[in-house]
N, C-alpha and C positions, 0 to 999 in steps of 0.2 A: 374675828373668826366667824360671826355669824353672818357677815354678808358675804365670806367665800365660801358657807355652807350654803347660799341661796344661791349661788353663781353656779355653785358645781350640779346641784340640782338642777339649774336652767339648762347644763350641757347634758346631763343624762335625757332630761325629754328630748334634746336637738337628736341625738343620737337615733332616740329609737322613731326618727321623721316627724317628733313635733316641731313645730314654729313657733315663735311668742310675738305672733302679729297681734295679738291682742295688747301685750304688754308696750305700749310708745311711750313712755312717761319721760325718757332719753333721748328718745330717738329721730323725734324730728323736731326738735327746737330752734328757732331763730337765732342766731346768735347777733352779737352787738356790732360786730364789722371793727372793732378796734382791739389793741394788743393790752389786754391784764397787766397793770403792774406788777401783779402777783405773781408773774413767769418772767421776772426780769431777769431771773439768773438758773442754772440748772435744778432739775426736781429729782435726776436719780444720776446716775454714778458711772459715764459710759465713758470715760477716756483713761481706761487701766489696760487696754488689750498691747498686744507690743504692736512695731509698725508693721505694717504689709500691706500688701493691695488686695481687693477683695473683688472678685469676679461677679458679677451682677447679670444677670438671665434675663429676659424678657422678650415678649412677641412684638415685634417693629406695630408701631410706632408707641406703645405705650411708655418706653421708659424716656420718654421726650416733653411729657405734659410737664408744663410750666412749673408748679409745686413739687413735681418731682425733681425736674434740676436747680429748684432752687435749694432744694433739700440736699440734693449730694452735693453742692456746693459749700454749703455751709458745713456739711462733715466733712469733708478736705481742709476747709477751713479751719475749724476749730478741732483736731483731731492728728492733722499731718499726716492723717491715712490718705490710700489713692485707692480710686474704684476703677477698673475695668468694667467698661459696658459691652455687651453682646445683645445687641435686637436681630429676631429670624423671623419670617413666617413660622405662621403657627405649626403646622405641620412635620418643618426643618426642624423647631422647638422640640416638639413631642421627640422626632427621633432624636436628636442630639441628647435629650435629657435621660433617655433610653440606655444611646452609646455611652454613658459618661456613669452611669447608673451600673453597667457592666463591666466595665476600665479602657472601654476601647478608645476615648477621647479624653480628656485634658477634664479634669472634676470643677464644678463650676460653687462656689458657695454661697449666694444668694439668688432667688428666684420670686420674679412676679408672676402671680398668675390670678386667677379668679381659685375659688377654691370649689367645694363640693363635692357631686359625683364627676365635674370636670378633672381631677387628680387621681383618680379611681387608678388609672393605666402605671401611675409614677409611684406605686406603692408607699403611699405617708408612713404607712406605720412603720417601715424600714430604713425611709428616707428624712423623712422629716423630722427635724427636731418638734418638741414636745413642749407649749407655749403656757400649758396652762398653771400652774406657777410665778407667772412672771408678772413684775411691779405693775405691769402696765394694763391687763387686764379687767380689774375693778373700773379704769376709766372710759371703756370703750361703751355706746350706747347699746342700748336692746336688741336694734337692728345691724349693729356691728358686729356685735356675738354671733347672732342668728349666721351672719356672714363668714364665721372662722373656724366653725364645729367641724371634726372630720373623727367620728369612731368616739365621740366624747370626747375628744381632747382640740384644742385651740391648737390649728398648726401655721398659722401666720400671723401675723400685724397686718390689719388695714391702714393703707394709709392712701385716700382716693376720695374723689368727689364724692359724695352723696346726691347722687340726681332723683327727682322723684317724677316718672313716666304717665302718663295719660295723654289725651287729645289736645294738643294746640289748636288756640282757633282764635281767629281775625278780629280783634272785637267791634272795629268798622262794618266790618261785612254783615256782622250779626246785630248792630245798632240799624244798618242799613236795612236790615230786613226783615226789622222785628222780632228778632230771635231773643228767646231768651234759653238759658243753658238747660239745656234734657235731664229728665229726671228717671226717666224710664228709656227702655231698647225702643219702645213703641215711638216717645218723645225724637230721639236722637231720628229715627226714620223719617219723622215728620219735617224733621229740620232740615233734612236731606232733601227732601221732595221741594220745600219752598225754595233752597235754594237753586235745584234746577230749575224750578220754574222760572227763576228770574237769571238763569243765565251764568251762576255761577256753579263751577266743581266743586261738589261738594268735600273732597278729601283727597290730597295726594298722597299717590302709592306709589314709591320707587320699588317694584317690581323686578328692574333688573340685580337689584342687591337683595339675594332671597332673604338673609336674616334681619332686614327689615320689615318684611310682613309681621315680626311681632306676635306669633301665635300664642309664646306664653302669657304674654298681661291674662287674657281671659281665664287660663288654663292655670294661675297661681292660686286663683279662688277654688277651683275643682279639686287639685292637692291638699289642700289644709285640710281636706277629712283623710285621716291618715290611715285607714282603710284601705283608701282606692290606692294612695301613694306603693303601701306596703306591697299591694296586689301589683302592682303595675311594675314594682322593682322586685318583684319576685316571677313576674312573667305568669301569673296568675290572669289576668286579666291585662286587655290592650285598650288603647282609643278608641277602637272600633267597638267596643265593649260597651262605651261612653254617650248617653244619650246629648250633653254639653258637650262632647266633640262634632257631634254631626252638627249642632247646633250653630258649633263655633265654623266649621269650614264652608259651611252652609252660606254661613253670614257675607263671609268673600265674595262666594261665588252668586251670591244677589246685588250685591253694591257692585259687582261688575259690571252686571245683566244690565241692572238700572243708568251704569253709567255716572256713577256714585264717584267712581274714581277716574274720570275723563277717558280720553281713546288711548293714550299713547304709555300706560300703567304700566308693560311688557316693557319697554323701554326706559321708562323713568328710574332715577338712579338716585344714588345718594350724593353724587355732586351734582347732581341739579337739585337738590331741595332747597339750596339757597334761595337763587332765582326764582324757583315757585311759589314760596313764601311770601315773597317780595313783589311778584305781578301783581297780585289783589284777583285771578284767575280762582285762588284757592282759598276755601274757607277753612279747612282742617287738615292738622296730617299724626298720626301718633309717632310722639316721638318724647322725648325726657324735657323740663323746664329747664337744666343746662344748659341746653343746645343751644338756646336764644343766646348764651352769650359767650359761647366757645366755639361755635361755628358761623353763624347767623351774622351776617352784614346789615345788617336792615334794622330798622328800631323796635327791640325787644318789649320797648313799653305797647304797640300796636297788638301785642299777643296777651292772649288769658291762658290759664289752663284747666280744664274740665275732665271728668271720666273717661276714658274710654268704653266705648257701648260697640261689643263686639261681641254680639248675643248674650253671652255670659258676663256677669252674673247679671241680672236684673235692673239693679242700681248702678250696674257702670264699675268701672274701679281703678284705682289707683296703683302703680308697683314701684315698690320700693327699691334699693339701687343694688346693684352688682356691684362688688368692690373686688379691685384688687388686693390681693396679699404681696408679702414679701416675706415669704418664704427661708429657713434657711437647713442646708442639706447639713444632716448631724454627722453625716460621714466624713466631712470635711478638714482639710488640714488646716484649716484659720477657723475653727472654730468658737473661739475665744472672740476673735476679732470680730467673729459675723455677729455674736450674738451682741456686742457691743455698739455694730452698726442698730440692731435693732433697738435696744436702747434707746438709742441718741432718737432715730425716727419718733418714736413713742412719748418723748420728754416733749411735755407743755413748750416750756421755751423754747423748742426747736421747730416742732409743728405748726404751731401757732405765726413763727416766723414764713415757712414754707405755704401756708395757707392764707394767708393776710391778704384780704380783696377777693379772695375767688369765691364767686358764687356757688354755694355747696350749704345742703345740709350738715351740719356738726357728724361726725363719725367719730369723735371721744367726746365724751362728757366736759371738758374744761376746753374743749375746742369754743373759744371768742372773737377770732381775730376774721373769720369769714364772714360771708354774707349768705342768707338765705334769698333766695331769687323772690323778687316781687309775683312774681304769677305764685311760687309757693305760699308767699303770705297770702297775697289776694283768696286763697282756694283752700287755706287753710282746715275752714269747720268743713269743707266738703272729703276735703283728705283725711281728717281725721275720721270720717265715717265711714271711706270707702277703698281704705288704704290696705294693701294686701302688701306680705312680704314677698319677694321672690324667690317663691320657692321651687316652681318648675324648672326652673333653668338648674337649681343649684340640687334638686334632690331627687326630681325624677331619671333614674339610671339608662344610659346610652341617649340620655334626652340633645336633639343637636334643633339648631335653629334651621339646620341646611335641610330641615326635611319639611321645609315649607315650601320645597319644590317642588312636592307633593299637590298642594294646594295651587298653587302655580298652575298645575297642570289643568285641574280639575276644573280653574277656573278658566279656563282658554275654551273659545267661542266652540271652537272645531273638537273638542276632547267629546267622548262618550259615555267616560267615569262617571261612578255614582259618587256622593258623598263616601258611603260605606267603601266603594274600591280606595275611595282618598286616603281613608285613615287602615285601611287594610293594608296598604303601602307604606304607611308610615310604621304601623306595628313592626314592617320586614327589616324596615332600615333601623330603627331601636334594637329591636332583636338581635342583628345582624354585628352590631357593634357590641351586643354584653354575652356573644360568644367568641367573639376574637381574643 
């Protein structure tokens, strides 16, 4: 009883825009890369629903990663239930979830998605069932919680990588040119400079995939005083307001000028970060320690991972991961069945099998069977001191990645824009989306 009186307290601060980046004591742990004996048979009670097949939501291409079909696989298996899958763009998503929400379309009963003020449009409280009761809860880390809060109440299961985001970097390039890793915004410029001097880019920027520039890392630090949050989701206060935003968009538009980020940034993309990686062209690019080994061709051991230093904060920082939920609609007519899918996802012995080898942070506490990424252990005491949750993406309201087109702009050779018109632009387009 006493530890789901400290749980439910943890949700009441999520609620009113705290975080518990302070609290990691779960949350980013190595785990052993092998399967517990101790989950060699089931831990809770999911195969009582009757049979049916259960419609499953998602934005293309998420419900395709490997641990997630290994995972409905094995509920077909061991269950003789059947999943219908539906992957849409994101947008097709939102309205279908919309139509379906109204009765115009065919009702869907399970859904992945990120959660947050990203679910804001799909009304939780009327749609979503209500998680926080359930077995599975107590197992989820610090940072999994922090991930499922919506109005105080847990309204999905994570069940997703754990990636932990800062700057990749070459560690050839940086042996090669007597780099050692920045400790300061002042340090990280400094490294930049040697490296041009000797011919290398200092950091690739796939520019033509705008939510790639990444504005939140810096901008997860500047939330956690929940002051600004509160003001900024109350339309009290904008970016522009924000001396750390001029700072931050500011930063761009210098590593442009400087050439920080080579000539052809406008065009560089995210299917070309492979090959970039991999020239020896490129000493850094911000991006998650997964990506070494879920996208990345090239040898993952040639990579470290450091802060990112993108003006804000001082020391650089770390962010922690975005998780998918799954979701399940309480309006549903297989309700029974959905919640039993959840179940089974949430059961050690199940997870544990769906997760076995993939490189990831732990996302439940008795999660063993994964591997933590070597650049995460390597960077460990550095993450542990500089390590923010993600909270801009998940709590500042109408917050979108797409408005780093903004910055995009401001940072083009030929633009007139001040900093200030930058993030006066961006206030229009947040705004603009939390009166729709």
């Amino acid at each position: 009883m006493k530890k789901r009186i400290m749980l439910l307290t943890a949700i009441c601060f999520l609620a009113s825009g705290f975080t518990l980046s302070g609290c990691k004591e779960n949350s980013l742990e190595a785990s052993s890369g092998k399967a517990d004996t101790a989950f060699a048979s089931p831990l809770y009670d999911w195969d009582t629903a009757p049979r049916d097949t259960l419609t499953v939501w998602g934005t293309y291409p998420d419900l395709e990663r490997s641990y997630i079909v290994k995972a409905f696989d094995r509920y077909r298996e061991l269950t003789g239930n059947e999943l219908e899958i539906v992957q849409l763009p994101k947008e097709e998503l939102e309205q279908s979830l919309k139509d379906a929400q109204s009765g115009k379309i065919k009702e869907y009963d399970i859904l992945l998605s990120y959660g947050g003020t990203n679910i804001d449009i799909f009304h939780p409280d009327e749609n979503f069932y209500d998680f926080t009761d359930a077995v599975w809860v107590d197992d989820l880390t610090d940072t999994s919680i922090n991930q499922t809060v919506y109005n105080g109440k847990i309204i999905g299961l994570p069940h997703w990588e754990a990636s932990i985001s800062g700057t990749l970097y070459n560690k050839e390039i940086f042996r090669a040119n007597n780099l050692d890793i920045p400790v300061t915004q002042q340090d990280f410029i400094n490294v930049c400079d040697t490296l041009l001097a000797n011919g290398i880019i200092p950091m690739y920027l796939p520019g033509k995939d705008i939510t790639m520039l990444l504005y939140q890392f810096p901008l997860d630090s500047v939330v956690e005083n929940t002051d600004i949050l509160d003001r900024l989701n109350s339309q009290t206060l904008g970016y522009a307001d924000l001396p750390e935003m001029k700072t931050i968009v500011t930063w761009y538009k210098d590593m442009s000028e400087k050439g920080c980020f080579g000539n052809t940034w406008e065009t560089d993309g995210w299917d070309s970060m492979d090959d970039a990686m991999k020239s020896g062209k490129y000493a850094m690019m911000l991006c998650w320690d997964t990506w070494l080994y879920t996208d990345f061709t090239g040898n993952p051991e040639d990579f470290g991972l450091m802060p990112a230093f993108m003006g804000v904060p001082e020391e650089g920082t770390f962010e922690g991961p975005n998780l998918g939920l799954f979701i399940v609609n309480k309006n549903s007519a297989r309700l029974d069945t959905a919640l039993n899918f959840i179940t089974f996802l949430s059961d050690p012995y199940n997870y544990n099998a769906a997760f076995e080898g993939i490189y990831t942070a732990p996302v439940f506490k008795n999660q063993v069977a994964s591997i933590s990424t070597p650049q995460y252990l390597e960077a460990e005491h550095l993450i542990d001191t500089h390590y923010h949750d993600s909270a801009a993406w998940l709590r500042i309201k109408g917050f979108s990645q797409l408005d780093a087109s903004c910055i995009l702009e401001y940072m083009n050779p030929e633009s007139t824009m001040t900093a200030k018109d930058c993030l006066l632009k961006m206030d229009e387009l947040r705004n603009a989306r939390l009166t729709k």
